[in-house]
C-alpha positions in Angstrom: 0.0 0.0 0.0 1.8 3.5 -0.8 2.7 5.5 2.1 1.7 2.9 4.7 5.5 1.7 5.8 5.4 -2.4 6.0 8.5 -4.8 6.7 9.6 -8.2 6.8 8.9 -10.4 9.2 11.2 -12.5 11.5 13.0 -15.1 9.7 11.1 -18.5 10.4 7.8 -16.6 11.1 5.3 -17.6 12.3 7.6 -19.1 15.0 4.9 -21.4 16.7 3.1 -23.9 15.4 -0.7 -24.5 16.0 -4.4 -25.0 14.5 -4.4 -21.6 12.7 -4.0 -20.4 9.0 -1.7 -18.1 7.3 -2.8 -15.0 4.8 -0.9 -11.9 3.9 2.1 -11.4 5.7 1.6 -7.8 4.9 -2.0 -7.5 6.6 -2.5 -5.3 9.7 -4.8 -7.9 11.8 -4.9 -11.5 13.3 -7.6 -13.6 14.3 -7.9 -15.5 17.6 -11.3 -17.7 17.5 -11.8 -19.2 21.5 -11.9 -22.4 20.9 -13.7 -23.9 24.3 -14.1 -28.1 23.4 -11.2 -30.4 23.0 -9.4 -29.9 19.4 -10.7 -32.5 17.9 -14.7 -31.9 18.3 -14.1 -28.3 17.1 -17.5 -27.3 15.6 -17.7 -26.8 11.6 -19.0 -23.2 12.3 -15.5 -21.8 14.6 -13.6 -23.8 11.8 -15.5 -20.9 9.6 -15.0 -18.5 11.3 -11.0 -19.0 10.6 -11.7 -19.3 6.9 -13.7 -16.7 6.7 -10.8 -14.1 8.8 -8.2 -15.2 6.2 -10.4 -14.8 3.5 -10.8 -11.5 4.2 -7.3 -10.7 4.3 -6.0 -11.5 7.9 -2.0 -12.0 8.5 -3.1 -14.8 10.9 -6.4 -16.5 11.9 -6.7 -19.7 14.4 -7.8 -20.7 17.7 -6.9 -20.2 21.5 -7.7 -22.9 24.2 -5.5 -21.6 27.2 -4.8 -18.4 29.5 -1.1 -19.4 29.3 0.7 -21.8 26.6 -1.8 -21.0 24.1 -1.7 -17.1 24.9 2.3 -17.8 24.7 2.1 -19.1 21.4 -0.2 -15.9 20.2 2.5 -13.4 21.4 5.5 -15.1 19.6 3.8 -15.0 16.5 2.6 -11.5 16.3 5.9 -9.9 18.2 7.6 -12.2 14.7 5.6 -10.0 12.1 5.6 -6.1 13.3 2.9 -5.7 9.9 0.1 -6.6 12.9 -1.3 -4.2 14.3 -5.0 -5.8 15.7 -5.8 -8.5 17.1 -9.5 -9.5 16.8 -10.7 -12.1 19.6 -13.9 -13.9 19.0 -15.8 -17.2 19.3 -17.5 -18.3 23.1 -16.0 -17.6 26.0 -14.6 -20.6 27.3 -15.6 -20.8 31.3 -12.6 -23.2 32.0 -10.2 -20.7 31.4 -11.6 -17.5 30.4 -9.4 -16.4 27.7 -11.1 -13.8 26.6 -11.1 -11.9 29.7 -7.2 -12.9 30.2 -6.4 -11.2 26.6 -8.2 -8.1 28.2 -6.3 -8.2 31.0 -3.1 -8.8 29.2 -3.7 -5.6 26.8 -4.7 -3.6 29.2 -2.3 -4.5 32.3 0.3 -7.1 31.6 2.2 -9.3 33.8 3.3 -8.6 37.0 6.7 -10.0 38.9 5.5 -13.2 39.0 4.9 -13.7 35.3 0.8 -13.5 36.4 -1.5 -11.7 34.2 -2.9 -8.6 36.1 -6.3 -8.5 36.6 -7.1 -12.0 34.5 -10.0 -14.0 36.5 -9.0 -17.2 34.5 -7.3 -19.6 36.8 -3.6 -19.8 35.3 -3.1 -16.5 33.6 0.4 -17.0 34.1 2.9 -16.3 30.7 6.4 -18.5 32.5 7.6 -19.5 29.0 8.1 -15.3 27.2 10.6 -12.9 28.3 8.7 -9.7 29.6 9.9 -7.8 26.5 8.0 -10.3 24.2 4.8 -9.1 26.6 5.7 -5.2 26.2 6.3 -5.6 22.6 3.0 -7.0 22.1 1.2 -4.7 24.2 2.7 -1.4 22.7 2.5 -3.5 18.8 -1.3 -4.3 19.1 -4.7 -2.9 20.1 -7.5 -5.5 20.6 -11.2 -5.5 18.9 -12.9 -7.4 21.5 -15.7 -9.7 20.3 -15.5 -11.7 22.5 -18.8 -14.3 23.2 -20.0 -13.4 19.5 -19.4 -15.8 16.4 -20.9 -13.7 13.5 -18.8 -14.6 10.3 -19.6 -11.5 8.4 -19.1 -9.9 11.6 -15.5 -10.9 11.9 -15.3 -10.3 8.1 -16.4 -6.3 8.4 -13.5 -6.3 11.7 -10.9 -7.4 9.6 -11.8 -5.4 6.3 -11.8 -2.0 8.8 -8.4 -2.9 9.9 -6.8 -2.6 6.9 -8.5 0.5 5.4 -6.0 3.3 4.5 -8.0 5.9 6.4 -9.7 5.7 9.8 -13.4 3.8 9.7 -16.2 3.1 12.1 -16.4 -0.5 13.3 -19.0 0.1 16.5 -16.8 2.0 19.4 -13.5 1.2 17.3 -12.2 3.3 14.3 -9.8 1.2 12.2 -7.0 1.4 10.3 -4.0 0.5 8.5 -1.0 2.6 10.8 1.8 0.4 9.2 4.1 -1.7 10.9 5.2 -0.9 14.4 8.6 1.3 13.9 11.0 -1.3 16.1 12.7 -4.8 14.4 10.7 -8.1 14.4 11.1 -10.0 17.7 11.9 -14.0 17.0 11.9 -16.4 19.4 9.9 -19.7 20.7 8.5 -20.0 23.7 10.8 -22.1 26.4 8.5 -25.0 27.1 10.8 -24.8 30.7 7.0 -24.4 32.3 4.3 -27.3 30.3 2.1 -27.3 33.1 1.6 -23.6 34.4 -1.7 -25.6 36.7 0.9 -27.0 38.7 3.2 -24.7 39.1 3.4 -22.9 43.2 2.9 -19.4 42.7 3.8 -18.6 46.2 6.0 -19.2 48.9 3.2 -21.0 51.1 2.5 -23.2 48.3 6.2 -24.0 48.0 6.2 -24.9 51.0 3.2 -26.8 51.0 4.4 -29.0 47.5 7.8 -29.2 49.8 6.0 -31.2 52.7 3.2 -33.0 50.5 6.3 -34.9 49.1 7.9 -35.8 52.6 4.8 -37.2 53.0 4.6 -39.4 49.9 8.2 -40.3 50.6 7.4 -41.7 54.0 4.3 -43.5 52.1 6.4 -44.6 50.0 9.3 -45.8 52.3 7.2 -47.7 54.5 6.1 -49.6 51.3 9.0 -51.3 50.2 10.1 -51.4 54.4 7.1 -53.9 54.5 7.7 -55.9 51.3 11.2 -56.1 52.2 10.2 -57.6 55.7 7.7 -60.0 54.2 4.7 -58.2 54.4 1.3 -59.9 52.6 0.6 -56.4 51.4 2.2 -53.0 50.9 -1.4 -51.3 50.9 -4.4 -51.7 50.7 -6.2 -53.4 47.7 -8.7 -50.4 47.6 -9.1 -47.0 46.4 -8.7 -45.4 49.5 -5.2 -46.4 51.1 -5.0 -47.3 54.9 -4.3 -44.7 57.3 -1.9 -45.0 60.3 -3.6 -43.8 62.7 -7.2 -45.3 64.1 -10.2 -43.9 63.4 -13.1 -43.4 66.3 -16.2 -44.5 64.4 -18.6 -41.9 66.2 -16.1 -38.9 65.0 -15.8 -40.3 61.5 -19.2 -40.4 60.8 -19.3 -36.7 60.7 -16.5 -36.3 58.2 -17.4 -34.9 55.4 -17.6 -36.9 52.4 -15.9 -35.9 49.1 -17.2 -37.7 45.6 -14.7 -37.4 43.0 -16.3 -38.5 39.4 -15.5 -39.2 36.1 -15.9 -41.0 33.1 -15.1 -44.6 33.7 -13.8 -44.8 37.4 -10.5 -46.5 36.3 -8.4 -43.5 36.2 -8.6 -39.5 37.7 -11.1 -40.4 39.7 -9.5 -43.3 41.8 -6.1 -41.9 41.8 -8.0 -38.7 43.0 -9.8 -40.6 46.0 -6.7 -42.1 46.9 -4.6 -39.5 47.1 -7.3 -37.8 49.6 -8.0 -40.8 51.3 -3.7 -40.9 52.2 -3.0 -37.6 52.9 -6.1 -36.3 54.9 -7.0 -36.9 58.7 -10.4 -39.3 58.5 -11.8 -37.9 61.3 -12.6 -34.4 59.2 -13.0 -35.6 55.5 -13.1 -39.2 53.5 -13.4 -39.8 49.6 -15.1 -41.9 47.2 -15.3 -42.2 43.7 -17.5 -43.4 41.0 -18.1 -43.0 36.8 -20.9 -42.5 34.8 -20.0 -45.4 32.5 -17.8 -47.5 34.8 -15.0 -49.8 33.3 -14.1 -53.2 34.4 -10.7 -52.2 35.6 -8.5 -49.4 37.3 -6.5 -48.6 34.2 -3.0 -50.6 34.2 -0.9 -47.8 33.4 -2.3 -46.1 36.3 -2.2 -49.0 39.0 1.7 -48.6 37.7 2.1 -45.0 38.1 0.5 -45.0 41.5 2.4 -47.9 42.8 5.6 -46.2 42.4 4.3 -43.7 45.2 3.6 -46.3 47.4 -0.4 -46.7 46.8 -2.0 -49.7 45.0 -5.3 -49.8 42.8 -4.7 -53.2 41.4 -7.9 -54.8 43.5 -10.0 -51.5 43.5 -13.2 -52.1 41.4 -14.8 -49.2 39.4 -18.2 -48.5 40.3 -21.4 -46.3 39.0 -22.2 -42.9 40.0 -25.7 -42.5 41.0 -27.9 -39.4 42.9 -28.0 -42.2 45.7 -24.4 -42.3 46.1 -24.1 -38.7 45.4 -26.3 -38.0 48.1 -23.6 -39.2 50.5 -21.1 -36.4 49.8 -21.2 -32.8 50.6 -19.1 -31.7 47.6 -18.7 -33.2 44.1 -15.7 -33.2 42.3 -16.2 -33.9 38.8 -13.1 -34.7 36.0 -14.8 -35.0 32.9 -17.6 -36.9 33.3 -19.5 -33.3 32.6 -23.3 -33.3 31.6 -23.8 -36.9 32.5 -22.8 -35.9 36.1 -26.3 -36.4 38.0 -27.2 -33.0 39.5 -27.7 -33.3 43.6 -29.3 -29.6 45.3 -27.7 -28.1 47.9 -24.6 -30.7 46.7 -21.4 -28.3 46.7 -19.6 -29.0 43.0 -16.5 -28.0 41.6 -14.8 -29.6 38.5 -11.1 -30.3 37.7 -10.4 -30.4 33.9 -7.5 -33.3 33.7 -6.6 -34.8 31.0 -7.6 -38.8 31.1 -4.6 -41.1 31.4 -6.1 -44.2 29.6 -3.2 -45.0 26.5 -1.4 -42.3 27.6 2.8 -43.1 27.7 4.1 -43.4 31.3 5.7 -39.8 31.6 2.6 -38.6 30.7 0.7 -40.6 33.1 3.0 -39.6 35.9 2.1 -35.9 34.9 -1.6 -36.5 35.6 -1.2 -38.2 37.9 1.3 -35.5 40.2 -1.6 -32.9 38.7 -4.2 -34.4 40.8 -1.9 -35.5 43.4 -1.2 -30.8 43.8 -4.9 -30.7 43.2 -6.0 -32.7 46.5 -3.7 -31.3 48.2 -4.5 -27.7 47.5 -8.0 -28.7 48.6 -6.9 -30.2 51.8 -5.0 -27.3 52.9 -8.1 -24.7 51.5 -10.2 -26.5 53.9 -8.3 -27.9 56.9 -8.5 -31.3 56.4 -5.4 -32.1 55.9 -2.9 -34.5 57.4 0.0 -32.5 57.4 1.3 -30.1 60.4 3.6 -27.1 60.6 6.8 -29.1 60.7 6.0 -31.9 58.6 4.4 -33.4 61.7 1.2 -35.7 61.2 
């Protein structure tokens, strides 16, 4: 275009890989479509909407899943091409991680010492795997056109045609343009992968501390394991989903302990390796788990009898069962992991839900990664509510 100033991009752009197309290098705006299922049941219409942006002359045009990784990935490539100067967020706001409102937050605020997004309600806004400068290159490089929560193709079609407009145009409260490309040399770089998890990570000291004696603990669990085999023990644990305790429990104060349901799919996976971390690592006399599926399997999964056994608990003889409103009635809070919809619905039932990835034919590193995320997830929920076993000190 004459008299708008454009330049190359960085060499290798776009630097990331993901589900997104590529237009006109030259082209003022990218696309970001919220993509709020799993990949692979992406609905025809958000695929459109993708099309349509690079039909219509976007740079870039894809989908965003997550407040961190997938937000990392988004800043590499734009910092790579200084030619974008818009980025257009669309598609449904997903309510497991917010991303919308955590690309607000990041335009408007940015990241604070801790590498958190300021302001972001989503639960791990945090960027660990960017330099700052990539985030203050990005902020100062690109304004946002938030439509956010709508899905309109020809919508997202008049955003993208207004952005690229030699002279200033309405588009509702925005007037677009073409300013050229940001003055300063692309940026090129990947992001570190040193954080793959940013769930897991502590974010403060007490949490440190707190991941620091949840693993004394699961040493001494573990220790006392192979103490017992190597003495001849019959079994190292118990051959159910809730691991035996050392210390007895008075029947009369354990019957007012409240009772925590964790749920899923099958009942051969999260949700035992859930119940038996809690059951382990919390004092009976306050709180107890059990677990059930919607559409129970046969088995606990063999890959994760393995992973569990090598921190000293052992699922091998725990059965799967169904998850009913009876049973549900038991519990006082319900902790679903991906059973979703199916889930029965109990009033006055206190539910949360814990979006984990299910180990079933997963390889045994990744196995042992969702397994230590659930593992950091009943621990945090011990701790929240007091129920756990573990004392300042390390004391039980």
């Amino acid at each position: 275009m004459p008299g708008i100033a454009k330049r190359e991009p960085a060499e290798g752009y776009p630097p990331e890989e993901g589900c997104y197309l590529r237009g006109n290098d030259y082209s003022p705006v990218a696309v970001a479509v919220i993509l709020k299922w799993m990949r692979e049941k992406t609905p025809p219409d958000i695929e459109h909407l993708v099309r349509t942006a690079v039909e219509r002359g976007a740079a870039l045009a894809g989908t965003i899943q997550t407040e961190n990784v997938g937000l990392e990935k988004v800043v590499c490539n734009i910092v790579a091409n200084p030619n974008i100067r818009y980025l257009v967020v669309c598609g449904p706001e997903s309510p497991g991680h917010l991303v919308g409102d955590a690309l607000r937050a990041l335009v408007k605020n940015g990241v604070d010492g801790h590498k958190r997004i300021i302001g972001a309600k989503a639960p791990t806004p945090y960027l660990f795997n960017i330099p700052d400068s990539f985030v203050d290159r990005f902020r100062r490089q690109v304004s946002m056109v938030d439509l956010v929560d709508e899905g309109d193709s020809e919508e997202i079609g008049r955003a993208v045609w207004s952005c690229y407009q030699e002279q200033p145009v309405p588009f509702r409260d925005y007037r677009l343009y073409d300013p050229g490309a940001f003055p300063d040399p692309p940026l090129s770089g990947r992001i570190t992968w040193r954080v793959t998890h940013p769930e897991r990570e502590p974010k403060t000291e007490e949490e440190r501390q707190r991941r620091g004696k949840l693993q004394e603990l699961m040493d001494r669990v573990r220790k006392s394991v192979e103490k017992k085999s190597k003495n001849g023990g019959k079994e190292a644990v118990s051959r159910s989903s809730s691991p035996p305790v050392p210390a007895p429990v008075d029947p009369d104060r354990a019957s007012a302990a409240t009772v925590v349901l964790f749920a899923c799919g099958h009942n051969a996976g999260r949700s035992q390796m859930a119940a038996a971390f809690f059951n382990a690592l919390a004092d009976p006399q306050k709180a107890r788990a059990i677990s059930a599926g919607t559409e129970p399997g046969d088995r606990v999964h063999p890959e994760v009898v393995d992973a569990m056994k090598e921190v000293g608990i052992d699922l091998s003889g725990a059965k799967p069962r169904r998850l009913t409103s009876e049973l549900a009635r038991e519990a006082r809070i319900l902790v679903t992991m991906g059973c979703g919809a199916a889930c029965p619905h109990v009033p006055g039932l206190e539910r949360m839900d814990w979006p984990l990835e299910d180990p079933r034919g997963q390889p045994p590193d990744r196995v042992r990664e969702i397994r230590d995320a659930v593992r950091e997830r009943v621990a945090r929920l011990l701790s929240e509510r007091g129920w756990s076993r573990i004392r300042e000190g390390g004391s039980r």
